[in-house]
LODREN-164356 format. One record per residue (C-alpha): residue number from 1; x, y, z; residue in one letter. Coordinates in steps of 0.02 Angstrom, whole numbers, padded with zeros to 5 digits. Layout:
residues N
[NUM,[X,Y,Z],A]
...
//
This chain:
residues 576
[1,[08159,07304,08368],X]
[2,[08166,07242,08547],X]
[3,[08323,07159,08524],X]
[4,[08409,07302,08438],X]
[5,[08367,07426,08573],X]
[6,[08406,07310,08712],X]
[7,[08569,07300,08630],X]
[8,[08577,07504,08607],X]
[9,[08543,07504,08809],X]
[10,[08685,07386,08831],X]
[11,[08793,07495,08723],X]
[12,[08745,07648,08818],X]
[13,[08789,07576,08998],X]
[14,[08968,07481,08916],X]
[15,[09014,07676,08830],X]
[16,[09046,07771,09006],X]
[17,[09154,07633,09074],X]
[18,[09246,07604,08919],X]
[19,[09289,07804,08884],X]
[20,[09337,07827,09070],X]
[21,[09480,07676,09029],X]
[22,[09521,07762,08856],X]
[23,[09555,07924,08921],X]
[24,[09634,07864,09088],X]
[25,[09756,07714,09050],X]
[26,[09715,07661,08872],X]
[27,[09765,07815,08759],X]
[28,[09914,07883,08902],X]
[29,[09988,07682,08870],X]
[30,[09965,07692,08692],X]
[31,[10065,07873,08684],X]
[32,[10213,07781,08789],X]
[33,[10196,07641,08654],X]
[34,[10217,07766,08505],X]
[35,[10344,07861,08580],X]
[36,[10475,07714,08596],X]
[37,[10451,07686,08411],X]
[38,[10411,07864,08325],X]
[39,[10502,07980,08457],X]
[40,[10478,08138,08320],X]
[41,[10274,08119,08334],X]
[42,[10274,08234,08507],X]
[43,[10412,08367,08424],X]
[44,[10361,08536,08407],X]
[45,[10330,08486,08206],X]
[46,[10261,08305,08236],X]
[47,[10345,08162,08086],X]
[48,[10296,08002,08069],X]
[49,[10450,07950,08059],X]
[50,[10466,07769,08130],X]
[51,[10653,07751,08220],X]
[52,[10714,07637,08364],X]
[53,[10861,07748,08415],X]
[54,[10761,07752,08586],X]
[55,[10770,07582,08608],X]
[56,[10956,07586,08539],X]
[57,[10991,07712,08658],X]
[58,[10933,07634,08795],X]
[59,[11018,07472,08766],X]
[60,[11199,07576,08749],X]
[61,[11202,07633,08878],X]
[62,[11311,07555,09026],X]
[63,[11212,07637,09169],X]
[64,[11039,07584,09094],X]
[65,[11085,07413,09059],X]
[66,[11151,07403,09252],X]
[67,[11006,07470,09314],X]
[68,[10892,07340,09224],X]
[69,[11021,07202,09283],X]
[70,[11003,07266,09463],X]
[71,[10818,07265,09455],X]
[72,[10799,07092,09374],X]
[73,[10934,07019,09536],X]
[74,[10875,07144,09654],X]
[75,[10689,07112,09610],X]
[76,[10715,06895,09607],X]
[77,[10799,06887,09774],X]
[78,[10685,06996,09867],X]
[79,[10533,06916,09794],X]
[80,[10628,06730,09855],X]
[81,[10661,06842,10056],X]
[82,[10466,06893,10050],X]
[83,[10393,06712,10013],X]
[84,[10483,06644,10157],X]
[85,[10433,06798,10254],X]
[86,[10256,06803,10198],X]
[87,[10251,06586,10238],X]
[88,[10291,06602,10413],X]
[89,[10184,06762,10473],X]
[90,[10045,06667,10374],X]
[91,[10064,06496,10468],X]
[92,[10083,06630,10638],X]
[93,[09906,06683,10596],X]
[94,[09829,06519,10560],X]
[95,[09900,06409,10701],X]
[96,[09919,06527,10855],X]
[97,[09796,06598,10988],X]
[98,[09661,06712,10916],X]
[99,[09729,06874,10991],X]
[100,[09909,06835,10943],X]
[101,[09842,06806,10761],X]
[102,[09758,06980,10767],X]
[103,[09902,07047,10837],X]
[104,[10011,07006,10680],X]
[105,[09869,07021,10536],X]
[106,[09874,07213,10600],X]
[107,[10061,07215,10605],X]
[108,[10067,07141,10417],X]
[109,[09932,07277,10363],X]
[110,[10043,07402,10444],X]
[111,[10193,07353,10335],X]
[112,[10068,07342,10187],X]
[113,[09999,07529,10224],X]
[114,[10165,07594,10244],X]
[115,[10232,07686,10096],X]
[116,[10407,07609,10035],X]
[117,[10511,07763,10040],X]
[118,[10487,07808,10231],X]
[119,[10517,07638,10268],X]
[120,[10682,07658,10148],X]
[121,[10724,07821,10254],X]
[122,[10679,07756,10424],X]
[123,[10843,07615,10364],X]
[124,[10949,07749,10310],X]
[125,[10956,07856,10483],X]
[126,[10961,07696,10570],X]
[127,[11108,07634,10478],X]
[128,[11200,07774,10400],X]
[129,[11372,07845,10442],X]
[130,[11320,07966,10610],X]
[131,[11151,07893,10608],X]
[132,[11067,07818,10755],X]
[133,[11147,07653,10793],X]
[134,[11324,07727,10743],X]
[135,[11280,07895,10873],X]
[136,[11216,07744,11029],X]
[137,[11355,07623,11007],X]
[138,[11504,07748,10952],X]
[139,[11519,07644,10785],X]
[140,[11669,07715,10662],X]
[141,[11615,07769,10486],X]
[142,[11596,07647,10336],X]
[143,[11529,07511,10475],X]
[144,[11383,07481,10374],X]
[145,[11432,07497,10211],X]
[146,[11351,07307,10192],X]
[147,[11203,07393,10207],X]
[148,[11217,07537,10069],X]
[149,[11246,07384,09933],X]
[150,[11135,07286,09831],X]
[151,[11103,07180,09985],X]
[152,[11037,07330,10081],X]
[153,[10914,07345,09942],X]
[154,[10857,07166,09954],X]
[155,[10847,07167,10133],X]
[156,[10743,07314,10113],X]
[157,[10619,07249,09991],X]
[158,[10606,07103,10034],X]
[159,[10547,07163,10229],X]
[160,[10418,07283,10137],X]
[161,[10327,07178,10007],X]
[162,[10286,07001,10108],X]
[163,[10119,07060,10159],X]
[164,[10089,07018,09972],X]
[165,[10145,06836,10004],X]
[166,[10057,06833,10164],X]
[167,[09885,06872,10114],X]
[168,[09886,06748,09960],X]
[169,[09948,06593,10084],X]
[170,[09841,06650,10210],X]
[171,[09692,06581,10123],X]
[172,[09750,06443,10057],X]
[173,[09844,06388,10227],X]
[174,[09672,06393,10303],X]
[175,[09613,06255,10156],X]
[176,[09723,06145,10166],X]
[177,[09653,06025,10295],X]
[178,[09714,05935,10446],X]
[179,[09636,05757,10359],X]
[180,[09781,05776,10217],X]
[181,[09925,05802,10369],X]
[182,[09861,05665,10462],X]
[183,[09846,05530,10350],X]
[184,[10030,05552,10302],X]
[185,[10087,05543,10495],X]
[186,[09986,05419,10492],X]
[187,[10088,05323,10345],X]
[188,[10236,05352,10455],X]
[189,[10304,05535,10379],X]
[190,[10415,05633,10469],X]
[191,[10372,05808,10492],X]
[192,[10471,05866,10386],X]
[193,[10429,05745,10234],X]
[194,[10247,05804,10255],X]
[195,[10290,05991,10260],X]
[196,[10403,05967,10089],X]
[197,[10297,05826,10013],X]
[198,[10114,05863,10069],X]
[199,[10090,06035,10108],X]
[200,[10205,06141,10004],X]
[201,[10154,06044,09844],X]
[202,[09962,06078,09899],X]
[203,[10028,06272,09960],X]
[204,[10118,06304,09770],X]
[205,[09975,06397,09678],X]
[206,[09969,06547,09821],X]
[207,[10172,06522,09857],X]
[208,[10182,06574,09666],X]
[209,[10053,06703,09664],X]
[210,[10122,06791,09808],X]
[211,[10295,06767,09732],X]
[212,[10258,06838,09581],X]
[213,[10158,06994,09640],X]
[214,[10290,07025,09770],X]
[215,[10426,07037,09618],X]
[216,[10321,07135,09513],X]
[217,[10304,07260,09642],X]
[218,[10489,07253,09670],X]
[219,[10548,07284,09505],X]
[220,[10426,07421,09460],X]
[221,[10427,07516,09641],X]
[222,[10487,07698,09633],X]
[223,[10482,07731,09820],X]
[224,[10648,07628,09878],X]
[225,[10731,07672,09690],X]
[226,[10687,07870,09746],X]
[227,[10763,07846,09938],X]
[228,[10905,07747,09911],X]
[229,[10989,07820,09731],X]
[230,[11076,07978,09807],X]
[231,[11134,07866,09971],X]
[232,[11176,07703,09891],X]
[233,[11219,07717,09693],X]
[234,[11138,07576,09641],X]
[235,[11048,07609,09495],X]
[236,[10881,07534,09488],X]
[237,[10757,07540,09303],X]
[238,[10626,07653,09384],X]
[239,[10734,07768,09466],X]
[240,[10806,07792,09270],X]
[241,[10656,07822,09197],X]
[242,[10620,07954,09309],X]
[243,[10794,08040,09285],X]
[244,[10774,08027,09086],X]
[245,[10613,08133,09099],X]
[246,[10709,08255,09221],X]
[247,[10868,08291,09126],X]
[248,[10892,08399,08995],X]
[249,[10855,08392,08863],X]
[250,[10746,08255,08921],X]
[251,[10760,08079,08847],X]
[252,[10579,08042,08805],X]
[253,[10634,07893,08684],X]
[254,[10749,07811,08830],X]
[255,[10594,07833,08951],X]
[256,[10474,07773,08857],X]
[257,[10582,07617,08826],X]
[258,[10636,07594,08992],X]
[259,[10447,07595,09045],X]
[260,[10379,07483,08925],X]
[261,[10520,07354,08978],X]
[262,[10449,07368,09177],X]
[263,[10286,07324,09081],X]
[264,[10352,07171,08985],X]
[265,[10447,07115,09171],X]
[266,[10292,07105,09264],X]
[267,[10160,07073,09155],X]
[268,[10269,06919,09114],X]
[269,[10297,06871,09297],X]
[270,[10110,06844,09318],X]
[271,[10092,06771,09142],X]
[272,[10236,06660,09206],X]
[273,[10157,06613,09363],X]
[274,[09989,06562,09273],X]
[275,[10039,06478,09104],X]
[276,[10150,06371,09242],X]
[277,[09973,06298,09337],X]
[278,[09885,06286,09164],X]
[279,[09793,06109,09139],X]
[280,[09846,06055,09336],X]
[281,[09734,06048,09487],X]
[282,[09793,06103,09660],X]
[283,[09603,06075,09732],X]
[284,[09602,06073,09926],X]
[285,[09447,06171,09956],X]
[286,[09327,06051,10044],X]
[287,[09173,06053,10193],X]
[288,[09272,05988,10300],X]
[289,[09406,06112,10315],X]
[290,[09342,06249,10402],X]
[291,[09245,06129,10531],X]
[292,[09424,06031,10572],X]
[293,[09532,06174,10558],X]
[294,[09573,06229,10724],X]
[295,[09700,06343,10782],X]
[296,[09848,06313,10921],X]
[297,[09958,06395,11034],X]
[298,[10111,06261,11022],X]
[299,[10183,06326,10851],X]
[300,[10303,06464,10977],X]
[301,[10433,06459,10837],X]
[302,[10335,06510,10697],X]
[303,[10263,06652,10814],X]
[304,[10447,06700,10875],X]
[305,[10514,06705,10719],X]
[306,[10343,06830,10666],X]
[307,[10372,06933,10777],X]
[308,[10567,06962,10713],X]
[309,[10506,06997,10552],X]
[310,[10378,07108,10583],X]
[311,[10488,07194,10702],X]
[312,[10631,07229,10562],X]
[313,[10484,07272,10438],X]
[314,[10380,07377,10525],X]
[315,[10446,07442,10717],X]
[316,[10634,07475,10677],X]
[317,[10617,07592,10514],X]
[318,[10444,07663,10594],X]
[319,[10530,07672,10766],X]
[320,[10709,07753,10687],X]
[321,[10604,07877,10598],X]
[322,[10524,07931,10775],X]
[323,[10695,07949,10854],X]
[324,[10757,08052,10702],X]
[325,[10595,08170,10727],X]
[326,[10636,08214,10891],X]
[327,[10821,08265,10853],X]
[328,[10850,08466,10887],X]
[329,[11043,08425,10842],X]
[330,[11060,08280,10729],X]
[331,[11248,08263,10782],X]
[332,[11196,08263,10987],X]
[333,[11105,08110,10964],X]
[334,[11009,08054,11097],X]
[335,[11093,08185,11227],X]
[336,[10964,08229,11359],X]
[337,[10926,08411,11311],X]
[338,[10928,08374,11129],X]
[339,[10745,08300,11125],X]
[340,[10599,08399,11054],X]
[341,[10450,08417,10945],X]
[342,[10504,08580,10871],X]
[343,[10526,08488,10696],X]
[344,[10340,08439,10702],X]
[345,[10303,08632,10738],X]
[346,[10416,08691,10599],X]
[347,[10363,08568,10477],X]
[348,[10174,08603,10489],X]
[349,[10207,08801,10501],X]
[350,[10360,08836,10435],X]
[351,[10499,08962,10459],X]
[352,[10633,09053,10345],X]
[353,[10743,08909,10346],X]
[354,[10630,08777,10319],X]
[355,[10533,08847,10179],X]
[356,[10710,08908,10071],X]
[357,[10765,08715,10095],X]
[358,[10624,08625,10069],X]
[359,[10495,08730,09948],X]
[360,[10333,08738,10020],X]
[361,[10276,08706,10216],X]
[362,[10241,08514,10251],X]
[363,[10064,08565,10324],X]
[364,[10004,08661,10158],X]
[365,[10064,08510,10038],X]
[366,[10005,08350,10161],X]
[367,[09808,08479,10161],X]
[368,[09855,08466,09959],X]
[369,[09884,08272,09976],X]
[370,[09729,08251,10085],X]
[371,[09633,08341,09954],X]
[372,[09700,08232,09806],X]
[373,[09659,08070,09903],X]
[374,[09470,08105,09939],X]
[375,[09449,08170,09753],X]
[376,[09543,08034,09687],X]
[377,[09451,07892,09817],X]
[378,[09274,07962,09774],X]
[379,[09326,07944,09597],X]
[380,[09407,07764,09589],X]
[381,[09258,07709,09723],X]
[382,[09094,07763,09599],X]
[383,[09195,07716,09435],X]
[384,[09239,07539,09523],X]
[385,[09058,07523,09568],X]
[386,[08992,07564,09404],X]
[387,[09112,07461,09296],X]
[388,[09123,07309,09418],X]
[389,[08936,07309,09405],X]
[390,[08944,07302,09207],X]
[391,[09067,07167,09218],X]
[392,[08965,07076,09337],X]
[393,[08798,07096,09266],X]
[394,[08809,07150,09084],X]
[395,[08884,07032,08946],X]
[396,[08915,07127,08816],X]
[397,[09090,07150,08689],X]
[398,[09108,07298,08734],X]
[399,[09117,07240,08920],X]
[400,[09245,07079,08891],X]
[401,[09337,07256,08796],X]
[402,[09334,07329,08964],X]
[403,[09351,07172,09050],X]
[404,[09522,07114,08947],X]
[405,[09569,07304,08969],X]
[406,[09592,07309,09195],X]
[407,[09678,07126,09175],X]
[408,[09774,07197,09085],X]
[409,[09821,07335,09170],X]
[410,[09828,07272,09364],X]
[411,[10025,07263,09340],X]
[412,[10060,07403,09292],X]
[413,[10189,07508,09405],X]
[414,[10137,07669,09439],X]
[415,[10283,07751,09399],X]
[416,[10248,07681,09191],X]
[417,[10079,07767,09207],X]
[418,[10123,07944,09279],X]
[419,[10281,07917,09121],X]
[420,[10140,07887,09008],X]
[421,[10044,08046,09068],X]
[422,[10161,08158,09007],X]
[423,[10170,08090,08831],X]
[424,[09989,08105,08820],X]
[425,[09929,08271,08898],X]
[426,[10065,08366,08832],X]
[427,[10061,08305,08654],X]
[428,[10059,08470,08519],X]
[429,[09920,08390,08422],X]
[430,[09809,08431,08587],X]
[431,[09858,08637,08593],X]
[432,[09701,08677,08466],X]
[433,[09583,08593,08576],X]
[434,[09652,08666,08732],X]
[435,[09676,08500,08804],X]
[436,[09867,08528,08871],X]
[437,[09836,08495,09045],X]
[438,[09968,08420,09079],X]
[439,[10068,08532,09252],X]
[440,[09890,08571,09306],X]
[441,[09804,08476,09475],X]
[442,[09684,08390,09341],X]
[443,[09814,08294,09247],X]
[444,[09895,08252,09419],X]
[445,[09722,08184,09498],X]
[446,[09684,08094,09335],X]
[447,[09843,08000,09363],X]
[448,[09785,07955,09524],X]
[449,[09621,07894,09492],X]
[450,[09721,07790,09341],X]
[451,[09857,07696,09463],X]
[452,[09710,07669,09572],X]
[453,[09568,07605,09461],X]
[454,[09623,07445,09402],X]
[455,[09625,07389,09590],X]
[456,[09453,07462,09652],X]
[457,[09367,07380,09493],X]
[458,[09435,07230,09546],X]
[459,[09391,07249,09718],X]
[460,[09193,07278,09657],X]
[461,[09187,07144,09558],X]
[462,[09241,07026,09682],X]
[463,[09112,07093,09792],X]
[464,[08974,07076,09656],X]
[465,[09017,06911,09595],X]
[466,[08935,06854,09761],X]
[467,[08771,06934,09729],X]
[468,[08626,06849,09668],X]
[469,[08579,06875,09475],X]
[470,[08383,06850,09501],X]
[471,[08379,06995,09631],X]
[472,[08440,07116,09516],X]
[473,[08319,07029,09352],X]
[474,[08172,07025,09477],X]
[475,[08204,07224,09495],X]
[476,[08213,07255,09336],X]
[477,[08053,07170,09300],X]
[478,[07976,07273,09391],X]
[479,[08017,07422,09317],X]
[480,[08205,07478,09381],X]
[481,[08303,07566,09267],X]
[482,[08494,07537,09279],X]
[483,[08545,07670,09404],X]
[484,[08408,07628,09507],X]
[485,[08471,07468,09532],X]
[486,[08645,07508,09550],X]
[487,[08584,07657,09685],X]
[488,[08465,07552,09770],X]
[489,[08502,07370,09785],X]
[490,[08693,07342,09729],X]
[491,[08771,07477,09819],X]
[492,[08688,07445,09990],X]
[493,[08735,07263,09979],X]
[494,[08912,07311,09928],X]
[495,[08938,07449,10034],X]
[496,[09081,07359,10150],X]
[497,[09189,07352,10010],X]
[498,[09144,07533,09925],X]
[499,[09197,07599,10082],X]
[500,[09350,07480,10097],X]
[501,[09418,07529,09928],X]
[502,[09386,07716,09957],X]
[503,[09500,07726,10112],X]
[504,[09617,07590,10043],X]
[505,[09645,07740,09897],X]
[506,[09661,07873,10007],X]
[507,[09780,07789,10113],X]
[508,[09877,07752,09951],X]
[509,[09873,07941,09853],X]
[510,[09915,08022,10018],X]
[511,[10100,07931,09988],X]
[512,[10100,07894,09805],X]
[513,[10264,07949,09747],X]
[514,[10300,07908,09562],X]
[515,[10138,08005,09505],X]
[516,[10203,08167,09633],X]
[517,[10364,08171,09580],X]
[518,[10331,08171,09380],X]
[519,[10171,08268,09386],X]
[520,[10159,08376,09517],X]
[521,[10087,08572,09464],X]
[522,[10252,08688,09498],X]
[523,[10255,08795,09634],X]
[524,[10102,08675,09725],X]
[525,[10202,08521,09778],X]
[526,[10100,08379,09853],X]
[527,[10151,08301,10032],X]
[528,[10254,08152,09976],X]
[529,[10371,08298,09848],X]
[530,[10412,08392,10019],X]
[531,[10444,08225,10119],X]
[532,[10590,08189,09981],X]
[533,[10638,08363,09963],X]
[534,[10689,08369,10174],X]
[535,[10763,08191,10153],X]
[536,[10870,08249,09996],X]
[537,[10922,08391,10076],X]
[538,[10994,08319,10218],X]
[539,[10884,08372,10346],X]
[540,[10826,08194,10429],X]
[541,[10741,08256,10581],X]
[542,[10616,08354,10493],X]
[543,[10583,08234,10360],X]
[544,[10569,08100,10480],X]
[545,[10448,08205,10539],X]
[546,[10356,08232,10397],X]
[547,[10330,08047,10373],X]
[548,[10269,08021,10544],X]
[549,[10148,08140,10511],X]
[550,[10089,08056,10374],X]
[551,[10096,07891,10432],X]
[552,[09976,07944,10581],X]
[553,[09849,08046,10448],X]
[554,[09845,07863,10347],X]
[555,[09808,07769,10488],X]
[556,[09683,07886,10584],X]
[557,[09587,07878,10409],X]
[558,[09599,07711,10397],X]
[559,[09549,07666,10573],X]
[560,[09395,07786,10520],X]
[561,[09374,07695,10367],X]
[562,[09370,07531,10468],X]
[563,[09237,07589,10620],X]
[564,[09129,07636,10471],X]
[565,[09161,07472,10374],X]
[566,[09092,07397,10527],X]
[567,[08945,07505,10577],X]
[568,[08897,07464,10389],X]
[569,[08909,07270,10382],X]
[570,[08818,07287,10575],X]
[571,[08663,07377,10475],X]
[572,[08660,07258,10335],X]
[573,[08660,07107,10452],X]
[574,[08520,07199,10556],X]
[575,[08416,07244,10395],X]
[576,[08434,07039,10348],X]
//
């Protein structure tokens, strides 16, 4: 009897986790899945009727199969651009002076926190025909037409997802130790035989990992796809599915195909990436790294060549955005009377003109956004906590269910899951139990508590995996039921990162783009809908504005989010 009802608890605790991922990624995925091969199941008079013309579809057409071609390229060479970018501001960190290493890591998070489609824009007035560099040097028309090309998308990319090949070398830069360098000098290696011999071999796990994440992210983003299709006509595969879901009729079996295909791409680059270090060791980890490591102010190349990057990634688009915003005339330029923050005014408040071009004043939807994120950060923070504790803690099948269930959905672009939203909350069989939600703010905050779930589970269980199994048994010994313990002892000792992953998901709804554009409730657009609606209108100044604004919301909330990381690891250290 004991057994059995220790098992029913067990049950009880795995059942909320488990029906949160059902409803959120689980059944919304396995819609998209049906709908590529019985397209007639969401008609007005459902058939289960199985048919591939979807797929067929897809595959005949000339301007799908170009945009998956451009992806796959587009996607492998900026992945190759980031790993060499991500290499070098790693090494920066890890062997110059303290403050210049502190200097860059906030650069790199600054590139990492900034959404991909103001970064996109902040290019385009920089580079574009009458744009800022043609207005200050007096530059004829079609002189960057290099830019508006596949390799303008690369070069783009490639500057906005290194921080993903930075942070996984980082680590592992700082384990490889000096002992392993020296000895080969000391066999009478050149430099550059140890760098290509010694430490890249030692450096190939995280060079991969980074790699890999930094395509995925590539060839499923929406943001640069969304900026760059009206400027630069190169079809990418996200940017497709979003147009088959916005023509008419729409083409849900081409969508659906389209987005199971992003799935396939990057769930096999990280399958790639591990099935290729299966069986092999790449152990460096030992006690005497940390005490030998030691870091150095003589490496002024690596640090020069930093600074470039992070200058191209994060100052010129952020900087050529600021310029734009401050534009009364976009074709004075940077005349002397034709400065001003009267965009910043207009967007926040509005006027006649404004409002007809754009929909909806930029202060009203970035309030909207700002509401979204702290719903949608509460949410993914306490469903993180509660599921990364039951993966931690509580080995059960229906936890290596839930377990198998995030790994399986970390790579998943968010642009697949807001596709996979509308299939499901907007299927007929749901009109008798009133569960159409789909156009309403619920289905749209759902969506982002789904794109950012996977990530803050992850987060919490990383955190927990540190904690010590007897404190929690000794607890419950004594009495503690379940959410006592969670309340009480795992949540104060895991505060730093609850708080961490909260503002890391507000940060990220306040731009998320792929779940706005497909989702948002019409008539209430959300902040990063009225950012692309001034942008594909024309009107640079005030949508440079509008991303400014945002920019600064993210980061005053983050800085907040980071004084109150710190007062809470201060109190835990004090309480110890």
């Amino acid at each position: 009897m004991a057994i059995s009802s220790d098992r029913g608890r067990a049950a009880a605790w795995a059942a909320p986790g488990l029906f949160v991922l059902i409803v959120l990624i689980v059944y919304p995925l396995l819609t998209l899945l049906i709908q590529a091969v019985m397209p007639e199941l969401f008609a007005v008079h459902p058939r289960f009727t199985v048919s591939l013309r979807g797929a067929v579809s897809t595959f005949t057409s000339l301007e799908n199969l170009k945009a998956i071609g451009n992806s796959l390229e587009i996607g492998i060479a900026a992945s190759v651009l980031a790993t060499v970018y991500g290499t070098v501001t790693a090494f920066a960190v890890e062997h110059s002076a303290r403050r210049t290493g502190a200097v860059i890591e906030a650069l790199v998070w600054g590139v990492f926190f900034l959404p991909s489609y103001v970064v996109t824009e902040g290019w385009l007035v920089l580079l574009q025909d009458g744009g800022i560099l043609a207005q200050l040097l007096h530059l004829p028309n079609g002189w960057s037409a290099w830019f508006f090309s596949r390799f303008g998308v690369i070069m783009v990319m490639g500057f906005r997802f290194f921080p993903f090949v930075h942070f996984a070398m980082q680590s592992a830069i700082r384990n490889v130790g000096p002992g392993l360098v020296h000895a080969a000098r000391l066999s009478g290696a050149k430099p550059a035989a140890v760098a290509i011999r010694v430490v890249v071999p030692l450096l190939m796990p995280a060079l991969l990992a980074g790699a890999s994440l930094a395509f995925a992210e590539g060839f499923g983003d929406f943001g640069i796809a969304a900026a760059i299709a009206p400027q630069m006509h190169v079809p990418l595969v996200t940017y497709q599915i979003f147009t088959a879901l916005n023509q008419a009729p729409v083409d849900y079996g081409s969508a659906a195909t389209l987005a199971l295909i992003v799935v396939l791409v990057t769930a096999g680059a990280i399958g790639l990436q591990q099935l290729v270090f299966r069986g092999r060791s790449y152990a460096t980890v030992s006690h005497r790294n940390r005490a030998s490591a030691s870091r150095s102010g003589k490496r002024g190349g690596v640090v020069t060549l930093s600074a470039v990057i992070l200058g191209l990634a994060f100052v010129v688009p952020l900087g050529a955005s600021f310029c734009a915003s401050l534009w009364k005339v976009w074709s004075n330029g940077v005349a002397p009377g034709n400065w001003t923050f009267l965009n910043y005014v207009q967007v926040l408040h509005g006027d006649l003109e404004s409002v007809s071009h754009a929909g909806n004043v930029g202060g009203d939807s970035l309030l909207r956004s700002i509401e979204y994120a702290f719903i949608a950060a509460a949410a993914a923070a306490a469903i993180g906590l509660w599921i990364g504790y039951q993966l931690t803690f509580r080995k059960t099948r229906a936890d290596r269910i839930v377990n198998i269930l995030i790994m399986a959905t970390v790579a998943i672009p968010g642009v697949v899951i807001a596709a996979s939203f509308i299939f499901a909350w907007n299927a007929v069989w749901l009109i008798p139990l009133h569960l159409v939600i789909y156009g309403t703010p619920i289905c749209l905050a759902m969506a982002y508590v789904a794109i950012s779930l996977p990530y803050a589970i992850r987060l919490q269980i990383g955190a927990m995996a540190q904690l010590p199994g007897s404190l929690l048994t000794a607890a419950q010994v004594l009495g503690a039921r379940g959410r006592t313990v969670v309340m009480r002892i795992v949540l104060p000792l895991v505060s730093a990162t609850t708080i961490s992953t909260f503002f890391m998901t507000f940060a990220g709804v306040v731009f998320e783009l792929p779940a706005s554009s497909l989702l948002y409730p019409p008539g209430s657009p959300v902040f990063p809908i009225t950012i692309q609606a001034r942008f594909n209108n024309f009107d640079w100044a005030q949508g440079s504005a509008l991303g400014i604004m945002g920019v600064l919301v993210v980061f005053l909330f983050y800085g907040a989010g980071r004084f109150i990381l710190s007062r809470a690891v201060r109190i835990q250290e004090e309480k110890r």
